[in-house]
N, C-alpha and C positions, 0 to 999 in steps of 0.2 A: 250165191252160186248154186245152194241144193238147201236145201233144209236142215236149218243151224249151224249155215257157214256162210261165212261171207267173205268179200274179198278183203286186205289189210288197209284195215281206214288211212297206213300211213303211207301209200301210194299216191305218190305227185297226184295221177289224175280223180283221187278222191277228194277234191274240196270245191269249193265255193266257185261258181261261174257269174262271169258279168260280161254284158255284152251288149254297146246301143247302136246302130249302125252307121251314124254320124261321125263314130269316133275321130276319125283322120282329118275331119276336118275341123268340128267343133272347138270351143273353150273347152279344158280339162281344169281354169286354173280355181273355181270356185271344189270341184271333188280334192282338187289337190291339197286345198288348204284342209279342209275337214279331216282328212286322212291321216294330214301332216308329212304328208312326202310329196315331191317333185311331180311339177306335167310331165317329166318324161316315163316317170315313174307308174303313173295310170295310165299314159299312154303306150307304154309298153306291156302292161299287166289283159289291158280292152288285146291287143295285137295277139297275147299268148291265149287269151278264151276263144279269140275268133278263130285262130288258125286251128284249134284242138276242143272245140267244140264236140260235148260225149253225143252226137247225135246217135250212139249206137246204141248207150245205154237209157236212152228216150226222152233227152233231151230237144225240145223241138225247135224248129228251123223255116222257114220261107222255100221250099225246093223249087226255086228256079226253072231248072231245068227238068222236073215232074221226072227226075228218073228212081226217086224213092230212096238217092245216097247224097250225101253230106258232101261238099264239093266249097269248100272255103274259098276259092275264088272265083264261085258264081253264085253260091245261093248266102241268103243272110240268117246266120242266128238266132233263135231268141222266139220270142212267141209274134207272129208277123201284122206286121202293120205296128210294133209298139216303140216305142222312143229307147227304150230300156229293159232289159231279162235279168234277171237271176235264174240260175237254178243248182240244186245242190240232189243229191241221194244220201239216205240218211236210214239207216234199219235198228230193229231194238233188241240185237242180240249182246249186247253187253250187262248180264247180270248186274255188276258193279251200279250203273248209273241208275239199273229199273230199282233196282232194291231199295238204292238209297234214294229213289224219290220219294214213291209209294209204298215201296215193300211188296212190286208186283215182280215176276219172275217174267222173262223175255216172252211173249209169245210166236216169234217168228213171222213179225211182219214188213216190209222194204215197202219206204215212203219216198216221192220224187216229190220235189216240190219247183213248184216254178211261181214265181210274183214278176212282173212284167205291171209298167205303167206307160202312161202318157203325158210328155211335156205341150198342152198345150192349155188353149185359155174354158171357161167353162166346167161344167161338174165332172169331165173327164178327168179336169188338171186337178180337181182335189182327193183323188181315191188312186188306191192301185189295189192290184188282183194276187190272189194267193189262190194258185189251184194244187191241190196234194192230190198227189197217186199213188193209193194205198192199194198192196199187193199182197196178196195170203200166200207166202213162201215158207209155211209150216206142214205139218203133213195133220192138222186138225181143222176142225171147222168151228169156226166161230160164230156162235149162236146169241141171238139176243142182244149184237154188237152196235153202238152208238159213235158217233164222232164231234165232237165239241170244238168249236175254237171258244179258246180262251184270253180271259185280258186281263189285265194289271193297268187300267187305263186312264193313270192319272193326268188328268187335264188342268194345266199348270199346276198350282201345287195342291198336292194331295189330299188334303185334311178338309175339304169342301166339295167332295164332290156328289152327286147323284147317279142313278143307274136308270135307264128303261129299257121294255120292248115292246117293237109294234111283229102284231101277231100276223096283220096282212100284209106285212113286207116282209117277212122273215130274217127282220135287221133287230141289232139290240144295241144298247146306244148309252154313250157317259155326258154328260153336263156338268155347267157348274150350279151349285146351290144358292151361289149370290150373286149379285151384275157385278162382281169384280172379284179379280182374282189376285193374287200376290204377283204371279210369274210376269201375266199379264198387263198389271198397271189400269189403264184408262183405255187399253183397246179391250173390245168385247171378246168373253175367251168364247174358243170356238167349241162347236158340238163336235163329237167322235163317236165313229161306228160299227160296225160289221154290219154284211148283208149276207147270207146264205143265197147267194146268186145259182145255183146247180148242186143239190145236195142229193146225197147216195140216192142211187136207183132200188128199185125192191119191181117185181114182177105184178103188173096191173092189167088184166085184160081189157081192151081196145083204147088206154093209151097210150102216149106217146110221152118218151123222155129223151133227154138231152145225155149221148158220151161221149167223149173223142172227137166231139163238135159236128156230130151228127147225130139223126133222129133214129128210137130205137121203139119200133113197136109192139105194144103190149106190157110195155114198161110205164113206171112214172119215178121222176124225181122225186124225192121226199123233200118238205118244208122244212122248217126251223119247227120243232114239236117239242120242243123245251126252253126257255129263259131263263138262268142261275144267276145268284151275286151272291157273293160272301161280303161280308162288312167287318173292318179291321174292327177288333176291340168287343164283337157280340159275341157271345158263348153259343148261341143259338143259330146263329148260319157264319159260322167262324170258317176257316180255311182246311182243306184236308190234312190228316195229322200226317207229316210228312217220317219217311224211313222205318215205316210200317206198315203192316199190308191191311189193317183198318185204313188209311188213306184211301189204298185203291176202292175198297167198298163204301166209303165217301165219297167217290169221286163220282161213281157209279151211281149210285145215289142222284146227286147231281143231273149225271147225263139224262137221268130220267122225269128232270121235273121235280125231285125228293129233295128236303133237307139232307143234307150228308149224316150228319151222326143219328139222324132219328131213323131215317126213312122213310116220316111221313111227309105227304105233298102239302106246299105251301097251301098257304089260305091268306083268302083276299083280308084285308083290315075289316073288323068289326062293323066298319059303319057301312061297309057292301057286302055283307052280307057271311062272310068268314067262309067261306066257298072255298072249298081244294081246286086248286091250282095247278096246271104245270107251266105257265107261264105267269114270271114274277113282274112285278111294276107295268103293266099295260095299258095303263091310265095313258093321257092326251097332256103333257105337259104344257102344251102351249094353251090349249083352252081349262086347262087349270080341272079334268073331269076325271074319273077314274082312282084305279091304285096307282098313287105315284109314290116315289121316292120321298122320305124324308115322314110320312103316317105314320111308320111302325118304327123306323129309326132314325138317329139325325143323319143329318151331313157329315161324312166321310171318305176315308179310303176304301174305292170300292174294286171289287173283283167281279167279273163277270163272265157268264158263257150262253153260247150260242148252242144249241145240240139238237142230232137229227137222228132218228131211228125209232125200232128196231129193224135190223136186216140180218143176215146170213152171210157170211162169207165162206167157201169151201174153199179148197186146198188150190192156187190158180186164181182164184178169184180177181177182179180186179174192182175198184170203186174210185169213182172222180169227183173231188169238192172243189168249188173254186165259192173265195170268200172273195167281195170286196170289201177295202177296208178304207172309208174313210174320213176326212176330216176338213172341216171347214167353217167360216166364220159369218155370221150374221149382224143384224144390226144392234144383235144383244147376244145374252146367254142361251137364246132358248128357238 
């Protein structure tokens, strides 16, 4: 609402939105079992997001009638043209939860998140989208600011996995280390991803970047400009120490290409040359060429991130990422 206040998280209209615009007529009865409650039950929960859709608090919508208001029975929900929406507002002024992750103190910022898919056949039907709208609602500026998605992305069971990133798609990517997996059995496990589809803007003179799903001149998007993995069980790119505020300066670390507790940038394995890095595992897994997974340490449980910057945020500020995230299966592991 103003800088270091927000509205009461336990306000009905504070949680979780879902919305696909089939609902009335579709099956609900496979959601239903997952969830463990009744078709009437997501069928009436689809009825209370539609009708009360926060299009005000910038939730987005298909405006029908191009009058620029939210009109539940003309226009449709959700991010448009998609089978399925989420969206939730979510900010980090709860000292209690920053502290005990990292040991960082709130700095005053409100994220919107929206993920939106598509139920059909083809490489649409194996990914869906994560776009965050991150907003400087502090009365500070943040300098030298990063944004990472992160993952815990065990592909079937854990204790075999590998990590990469390709640097020209600005995707980073989990596998498994052997053509079988426990979860799996005898079908091929599948590959998992991120894509930095649209990452933070920063001021370019005579290009052009993507916000709000429009072109903005003299801007550019920024790429994927860091690849991180932590590996359960290594002392040496182990996980940020959590409910202390060393974490946060791990993590930071991290955002930038660095090992977390040292600070210094990765380096490629020995036999290429031992080169500082900011982007880890870049090798070509399928033509077997590069740093890959599994040179420097084995197969494992692995962690990973994606990260873009530096940029500036000032007080107002706004910034748009939208991830895809996804996953699908080949005629092997790789």
């Amino acid at each position: 609402i103003s800088p270091g206040v927000a509205e009461d998280p336990n306000l009905d209209k504070n949680r979780i939105y879902r919305v696909r615009p089939d609902y009335r007529t579709a099956s609900l009865e496979n959601e239903a079992r997952n969830e463990g409650v009744s078709e009437d039950e997501v069928f009436a929960q689809y009825d209370t997001d539609w009708q009360n859709w926060p299009a005000e608090d910038g939730a987005p919508f298909n405006d029908l009638d191009s009058n620029g208001v939210y009109d539940p029975s003309v226009d449709i929900p959700g991010f448009p043209g998609a089978s399925q929406t989420i969206w939730f507002v979510a900010n980090d002024l709860n000292q209690d939860n920053t502290t005990d992750l990292y040991g960082s103190n709130p700095m005053g910022i409100e994220m919107q998140a929206t993920i939106w898919a598509y139920s059909q056949g083809g490489p649409l039907g194996n990914m869906f989208f994560r776009k965050y709208t991150i907003i400087n609602k502090s009365n500070d500026t943040f300098e030298d600011m990063y944004v990472t998605m992160w993952s815990d992305p065990d592909v079937g069971d854990a204790s075999d996995d590998f990590a990469g990133s390709d640097t020209l798609l600005s995707l980073g990517y989990a596998y498994n280390a052997s053509p079988i997996d426990a979860t799996y059995g005898d079908t091929p496990p599948p590959a998992v991803g991120f894509d930095f589809f649209q990452g933070p803007i920063v001021d370019s003179p005579g290009d052009t970047a993507i916000f709000n799903g429009e072109y903005v001149l003299d801007k550019k998007n920024l790429p994927m400009t860091a690849f991180y993995y932590f590996a359960r069980g290594d002392l040496s790119i182990t996980d940020p120490t959590t409910q202390s505020y060393e974490g946060t300066l791990q993590f930071y670390n991290f955002m930038q290409g660095k090992i977390g507790k040292t600070g210094e940038f990765f380096q490629t394995p020995p036999e290429l040359g031992a080169e500082p890095t900011t982007f880890t595992l870049s090798g070509d897994p399928v033509a077997g060429t590069g740093w890959l997974d599994g040179q420097l340490i084995s197969a494992g449980d692995r962690r990973m991130g994606l990260a873009s910057g530096p940029f500036t945020m000032e007080p107002g500020d706004v910034q748009e990422i939208v991830v895809a995230q996804i996953a699908a299966i080949g005629g092997d592991r790789l």
